[in-house]
C-alpha positions as CSV (number, residue, x, y, z in Angstrom):
1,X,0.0,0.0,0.0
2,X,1.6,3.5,-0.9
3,X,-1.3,5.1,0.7
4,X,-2.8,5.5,4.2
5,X,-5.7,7.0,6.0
6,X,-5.0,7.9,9.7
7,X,-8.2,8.8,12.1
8,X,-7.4,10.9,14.8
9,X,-10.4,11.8,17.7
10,X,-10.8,15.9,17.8
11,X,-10.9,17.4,21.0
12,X,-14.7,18.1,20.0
13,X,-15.1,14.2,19.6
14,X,-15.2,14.2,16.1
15,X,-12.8,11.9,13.6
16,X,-10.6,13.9,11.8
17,X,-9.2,11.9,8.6
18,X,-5.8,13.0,7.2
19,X,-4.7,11.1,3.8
20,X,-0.7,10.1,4.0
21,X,1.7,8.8,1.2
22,X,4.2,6.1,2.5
23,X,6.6,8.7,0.8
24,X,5.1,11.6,3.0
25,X,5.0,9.6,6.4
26,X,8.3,8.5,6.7
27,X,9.8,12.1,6.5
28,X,7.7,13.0,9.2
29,X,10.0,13.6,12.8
30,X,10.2,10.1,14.4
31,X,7.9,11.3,17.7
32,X,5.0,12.0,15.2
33,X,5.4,8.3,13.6
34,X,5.4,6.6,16.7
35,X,2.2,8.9,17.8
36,X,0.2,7.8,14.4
37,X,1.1,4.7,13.2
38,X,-1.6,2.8,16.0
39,X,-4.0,4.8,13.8
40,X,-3.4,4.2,10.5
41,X,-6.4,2.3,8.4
42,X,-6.7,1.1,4.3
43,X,-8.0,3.6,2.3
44,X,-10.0,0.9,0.6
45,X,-11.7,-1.3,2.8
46,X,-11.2,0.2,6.0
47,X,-9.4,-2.6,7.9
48,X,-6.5,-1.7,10.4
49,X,-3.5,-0.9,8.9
50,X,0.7,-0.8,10.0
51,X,3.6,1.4,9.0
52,X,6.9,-0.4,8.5
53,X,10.1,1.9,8.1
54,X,12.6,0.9,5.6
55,X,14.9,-1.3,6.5
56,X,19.1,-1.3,6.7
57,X,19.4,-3.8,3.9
58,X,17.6,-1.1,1.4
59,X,14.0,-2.7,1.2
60,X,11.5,0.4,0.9
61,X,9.5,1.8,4.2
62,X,5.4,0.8,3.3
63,X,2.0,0.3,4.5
64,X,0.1,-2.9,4.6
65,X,-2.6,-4.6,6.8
66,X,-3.4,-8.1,7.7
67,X,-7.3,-7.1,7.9
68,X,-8.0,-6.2,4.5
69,X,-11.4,-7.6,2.9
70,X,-11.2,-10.6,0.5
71,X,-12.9,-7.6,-2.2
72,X,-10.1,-5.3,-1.2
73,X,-8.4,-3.9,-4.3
74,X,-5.5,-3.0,-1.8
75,X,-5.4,-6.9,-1.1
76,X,-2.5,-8.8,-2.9
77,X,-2.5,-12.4,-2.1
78,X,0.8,-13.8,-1.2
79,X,2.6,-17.4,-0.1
80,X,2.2,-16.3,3.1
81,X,-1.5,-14.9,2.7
82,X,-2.2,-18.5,1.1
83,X,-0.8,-20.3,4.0
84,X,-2.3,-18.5,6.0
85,X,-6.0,-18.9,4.0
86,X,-5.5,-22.5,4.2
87,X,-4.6,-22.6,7.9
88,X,-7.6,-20.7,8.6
89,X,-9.8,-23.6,6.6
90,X,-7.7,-26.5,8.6
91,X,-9.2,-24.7,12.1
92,X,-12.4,-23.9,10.6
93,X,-12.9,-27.5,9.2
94,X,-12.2,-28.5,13.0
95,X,-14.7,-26.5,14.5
96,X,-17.3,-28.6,12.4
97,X,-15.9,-31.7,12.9
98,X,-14.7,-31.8,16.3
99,X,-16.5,-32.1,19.5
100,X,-13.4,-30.3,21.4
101,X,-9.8,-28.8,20.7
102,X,-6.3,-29.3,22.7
103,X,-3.7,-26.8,22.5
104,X,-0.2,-28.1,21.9
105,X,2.0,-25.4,23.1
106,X,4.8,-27.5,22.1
107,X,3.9,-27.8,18.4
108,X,7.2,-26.1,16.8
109,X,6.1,-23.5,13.6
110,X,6.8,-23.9,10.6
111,X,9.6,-22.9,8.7
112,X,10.0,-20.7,5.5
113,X,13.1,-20.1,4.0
114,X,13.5,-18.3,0.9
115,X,13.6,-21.1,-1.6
116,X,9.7,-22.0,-0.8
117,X,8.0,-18.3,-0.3
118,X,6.8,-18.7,-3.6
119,X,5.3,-22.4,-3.0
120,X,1.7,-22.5,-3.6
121,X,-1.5,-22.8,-1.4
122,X,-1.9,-26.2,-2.7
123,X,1.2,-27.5,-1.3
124,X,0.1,-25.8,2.1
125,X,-3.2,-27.6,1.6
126,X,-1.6,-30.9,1.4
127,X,0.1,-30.7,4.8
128,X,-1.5,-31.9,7.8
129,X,-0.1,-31.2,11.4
130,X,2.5,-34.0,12.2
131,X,3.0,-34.0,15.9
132,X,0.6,-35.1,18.7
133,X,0.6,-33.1,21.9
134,X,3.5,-33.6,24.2
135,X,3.1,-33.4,27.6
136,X,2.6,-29.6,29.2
137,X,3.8,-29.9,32.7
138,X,1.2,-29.3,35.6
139,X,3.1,-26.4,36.8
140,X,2.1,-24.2,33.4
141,X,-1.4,-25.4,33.6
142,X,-4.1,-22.2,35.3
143,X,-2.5,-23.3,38.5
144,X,-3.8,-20.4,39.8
145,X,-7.9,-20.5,39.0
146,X,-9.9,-21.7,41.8
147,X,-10.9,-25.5,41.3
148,X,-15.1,-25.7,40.0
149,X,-17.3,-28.5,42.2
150,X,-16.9,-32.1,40.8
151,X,-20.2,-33.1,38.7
152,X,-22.1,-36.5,40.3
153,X,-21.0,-38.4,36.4
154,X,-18.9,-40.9,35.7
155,X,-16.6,-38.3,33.6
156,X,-16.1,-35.8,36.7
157,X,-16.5,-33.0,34.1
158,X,-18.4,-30.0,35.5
159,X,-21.1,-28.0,34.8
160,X,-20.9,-24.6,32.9
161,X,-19.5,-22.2,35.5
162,X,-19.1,-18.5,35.9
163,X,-15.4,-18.7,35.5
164,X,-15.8,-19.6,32.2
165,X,-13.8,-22.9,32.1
166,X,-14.1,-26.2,33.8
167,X,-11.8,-28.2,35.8
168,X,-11.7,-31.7,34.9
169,X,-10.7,-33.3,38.7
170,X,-11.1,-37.3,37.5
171,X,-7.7,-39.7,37.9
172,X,-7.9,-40.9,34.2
173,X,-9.5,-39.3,31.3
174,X,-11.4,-41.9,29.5
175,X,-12.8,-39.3,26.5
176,X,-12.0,-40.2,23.1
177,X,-9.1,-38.8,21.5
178,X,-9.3,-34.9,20.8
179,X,-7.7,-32.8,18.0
180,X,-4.8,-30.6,18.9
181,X,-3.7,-27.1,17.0
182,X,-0.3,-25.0,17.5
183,X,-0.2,-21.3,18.0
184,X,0.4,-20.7,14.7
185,X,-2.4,-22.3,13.0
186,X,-4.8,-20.7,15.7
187,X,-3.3,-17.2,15.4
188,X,-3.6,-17.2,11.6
189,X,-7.2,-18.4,11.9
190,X,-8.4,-15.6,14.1
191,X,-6.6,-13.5,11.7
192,X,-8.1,-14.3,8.6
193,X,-12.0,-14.4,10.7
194,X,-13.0,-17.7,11.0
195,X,-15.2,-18.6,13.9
196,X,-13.2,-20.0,16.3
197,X,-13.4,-16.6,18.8
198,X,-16.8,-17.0,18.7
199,X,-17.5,-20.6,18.9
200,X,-18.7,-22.9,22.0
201,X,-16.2,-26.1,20.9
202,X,-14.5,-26.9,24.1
203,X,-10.6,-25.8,23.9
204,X,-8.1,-27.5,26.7
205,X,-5.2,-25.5,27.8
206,X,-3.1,-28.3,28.9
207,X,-2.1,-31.9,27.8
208,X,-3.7,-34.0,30.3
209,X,-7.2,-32.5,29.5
210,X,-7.9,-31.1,32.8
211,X,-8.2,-27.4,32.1
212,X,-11.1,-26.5,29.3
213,X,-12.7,-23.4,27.8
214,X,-15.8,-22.2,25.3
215,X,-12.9,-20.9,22.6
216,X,-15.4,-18.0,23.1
217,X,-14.1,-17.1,26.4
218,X,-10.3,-18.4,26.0
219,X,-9.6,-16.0,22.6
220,X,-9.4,-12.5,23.4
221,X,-9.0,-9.6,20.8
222,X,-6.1,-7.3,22.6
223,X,-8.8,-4.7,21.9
224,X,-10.9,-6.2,24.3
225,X,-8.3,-7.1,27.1
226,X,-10.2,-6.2,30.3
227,X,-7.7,-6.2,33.4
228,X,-10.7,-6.4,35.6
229,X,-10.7,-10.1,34.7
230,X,-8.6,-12.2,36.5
231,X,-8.6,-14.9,34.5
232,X,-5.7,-15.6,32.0
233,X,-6.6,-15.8,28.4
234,X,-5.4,-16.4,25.0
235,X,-4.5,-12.5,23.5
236,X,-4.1,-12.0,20.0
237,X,-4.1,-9.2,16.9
238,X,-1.4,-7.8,15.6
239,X,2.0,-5.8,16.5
240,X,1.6,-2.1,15.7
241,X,5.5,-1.7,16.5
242,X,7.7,-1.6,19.8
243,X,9.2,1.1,21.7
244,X,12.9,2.2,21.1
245,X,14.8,-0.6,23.5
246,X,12.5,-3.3,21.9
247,X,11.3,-4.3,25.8
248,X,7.4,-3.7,24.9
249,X,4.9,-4.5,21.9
250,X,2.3,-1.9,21.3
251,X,-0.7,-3.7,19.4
252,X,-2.1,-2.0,16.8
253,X,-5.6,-3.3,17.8
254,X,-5.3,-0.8,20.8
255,X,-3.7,2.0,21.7
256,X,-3.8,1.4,25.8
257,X,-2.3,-1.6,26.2
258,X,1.6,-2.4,26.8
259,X,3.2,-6.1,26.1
260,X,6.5,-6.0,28.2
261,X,9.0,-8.2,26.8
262,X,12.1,-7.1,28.2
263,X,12.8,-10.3,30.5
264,X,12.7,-12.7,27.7
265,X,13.9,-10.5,25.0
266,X,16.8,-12.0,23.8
267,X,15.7,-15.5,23.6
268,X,12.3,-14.4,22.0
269,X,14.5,-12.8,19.3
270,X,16.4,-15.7,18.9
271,X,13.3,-18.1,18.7
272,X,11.6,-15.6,16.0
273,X,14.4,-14.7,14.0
274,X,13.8,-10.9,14.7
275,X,16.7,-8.9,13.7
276,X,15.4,-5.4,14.9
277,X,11.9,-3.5,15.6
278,X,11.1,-3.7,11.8
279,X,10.2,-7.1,12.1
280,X,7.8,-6.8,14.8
281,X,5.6,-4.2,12.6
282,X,2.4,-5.7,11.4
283,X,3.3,-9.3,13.2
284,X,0.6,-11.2,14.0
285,X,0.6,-12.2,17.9
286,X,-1.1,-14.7,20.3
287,X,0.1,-15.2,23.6
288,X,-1.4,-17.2,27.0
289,X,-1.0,-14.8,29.4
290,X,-2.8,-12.0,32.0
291,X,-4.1,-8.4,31.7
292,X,-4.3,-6.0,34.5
293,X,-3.3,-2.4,35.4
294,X,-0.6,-0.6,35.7
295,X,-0.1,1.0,39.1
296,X,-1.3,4.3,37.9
297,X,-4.3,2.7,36.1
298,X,-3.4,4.1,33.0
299,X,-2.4,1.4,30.6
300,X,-2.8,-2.4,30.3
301,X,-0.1,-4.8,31.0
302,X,-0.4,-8.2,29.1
303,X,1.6,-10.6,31.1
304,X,2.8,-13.6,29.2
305,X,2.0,-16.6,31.5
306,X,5.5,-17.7,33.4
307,X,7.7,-16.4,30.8
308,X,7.0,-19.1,28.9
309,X,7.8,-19.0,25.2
310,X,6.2,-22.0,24.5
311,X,3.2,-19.8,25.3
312,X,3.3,-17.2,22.5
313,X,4.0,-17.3,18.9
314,X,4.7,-14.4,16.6
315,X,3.6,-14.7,13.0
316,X,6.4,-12.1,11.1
317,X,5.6,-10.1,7.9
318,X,7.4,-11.2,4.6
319,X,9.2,-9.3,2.8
């Protein structure tokens, strides 16, 4: 995209729409950037767009958005659009078929080098997920949550609670075998708007089936992050950019809320391949974790659960 439309709120509460160039916004002083770019939408369709500065190796600064409509001229489909696309049917497909879903935190991505970008959605099409769930020790399970009363049946599993996910308490789980999904597929689902944040299928959060959610309750659009709720969900949306030390992720689906990152920063980098703040801009996130306040109750802190980088996934833009 060489164009962009950024909406700013008036002090009279009105939506004042300035039109920018990539070619204009870049020039503008760094402090102004960093002030607009969470505001930035397509000119076309209207979806939520990012800014990404040029980087040291020469490749142009641009706009782009991972919420364009499938009508959107601005919309270019790519490899990884395709993958993507095709992710989003695997997940789909399972909320038909499935009776529940088991996250494998585990499940490594996958990788893409530069001698397959240009593969097609066919080949993506043709790969199903080759690992089962390994075992999720019961320390990073929602060790925390309060336990729910035992249900009188044979299965011990609950009744629907007002936590908004059950505790399965029974010695052995005697259910048949349940579908499991990695980050990555799940992230690039709710990105390309398939049901799954809205759904009632019954999503476990750890390998021994103890912990379950509706997926309606476990995915959370950063957007609607509420640190009144104590209960740690599964955050996602995208990366609107970081701040100058790379130790918090701004989302660009609000403009409120504060990742910190600094005490796993170097072996997140490692793990994602980031090579500087460029590559977080426009990256699609998802990541177990906490929301709450910051001591002056001004901004919302996502907490990734324990640190754990099993426990987030960060889908990078390619060039």
């Amino acid at each position: 995209m060489l164009d962009a439309i950024c909406e700013l709120e008036t002090e009279d509460h009105l939506t004042a729409r300035t039109t920018y160039s990539v070619f204009k916004f870049q020039q503008l002083p760094d402090e102004d950037i960093e002030r607009l770019r969470q505001w930035l939408i397509c000119p076309a369709c209207g979806g939520k767009a990012y800014f990404r500065k040029a980087s040291k190796d020469g490749k142009a600064a641009c706009f782009g958005s991972r919420y364009h409509q499938a009508d959107c001229i601005e919309f270019k489909p790519s490899a990884q659009k395709s993958r993507e696309e095709q992710d989003a049917i695997e997940v789909q497909q399972q909320l038909v078929d499935a009776d529940a879903l088991m996250i494998d935190f585990s499940r490594k991505p996958r990788r893409h080098s530069s001698a397959n970008k240009a593969s097609t959605a066919s080949s993506a099409s043709k790969t199903a997920p080759t690992s089962k769930s390994s075992s999720i020790s019961k320390s990073s399970s929602i060790s925390e949550s309060s336990p729910v009363p035992v249900a009188s049946s044979m299965d011990a599993q609950v009744q629907e609670s007002k936590t908004d996910y059950q505790v399965n308490t029974a010695a052995h789980t005697t259910e048949k075998r349940v579908p499991s999904q990695g980050l990555e597929k799940l992230l690039h689902s709710l990105l390309r708007g398939t049901d799954l944040a809205k759904s009632d299928l019954w999503v476990y959060t750890d390998s021994e089936r103890k912990y379950r959610w509706r997926a309606k309750n476990l995915f959370v659009n950063f957007a609607d992050a509420d640190p009144l709720d104590n209960k740690p969900h599964m955050y996602w949306g995208t990366i609107s950019h970081t701040d100058p030390t790379m130790s918090w992720l701004n989302p660009a689906d609000s403009k409120d809320i504060g990742i910190p990152i600094d005490g796993i920063k170097q072996p997140l980098l490692a793990q994602f391949e980031i090579e500087d703040k460029r590559c977080f801009e426009g990256a699609g996130l998802i990541l177990f974790g906490k929301c709450f306040w910051n001591k002056e109750k001004t901004r919302k802190i996502i907490q990734l659960w324990n640190n754990d980088l099993q426990r987030i996934f960060i889908s990078k833009l390619e060039d």
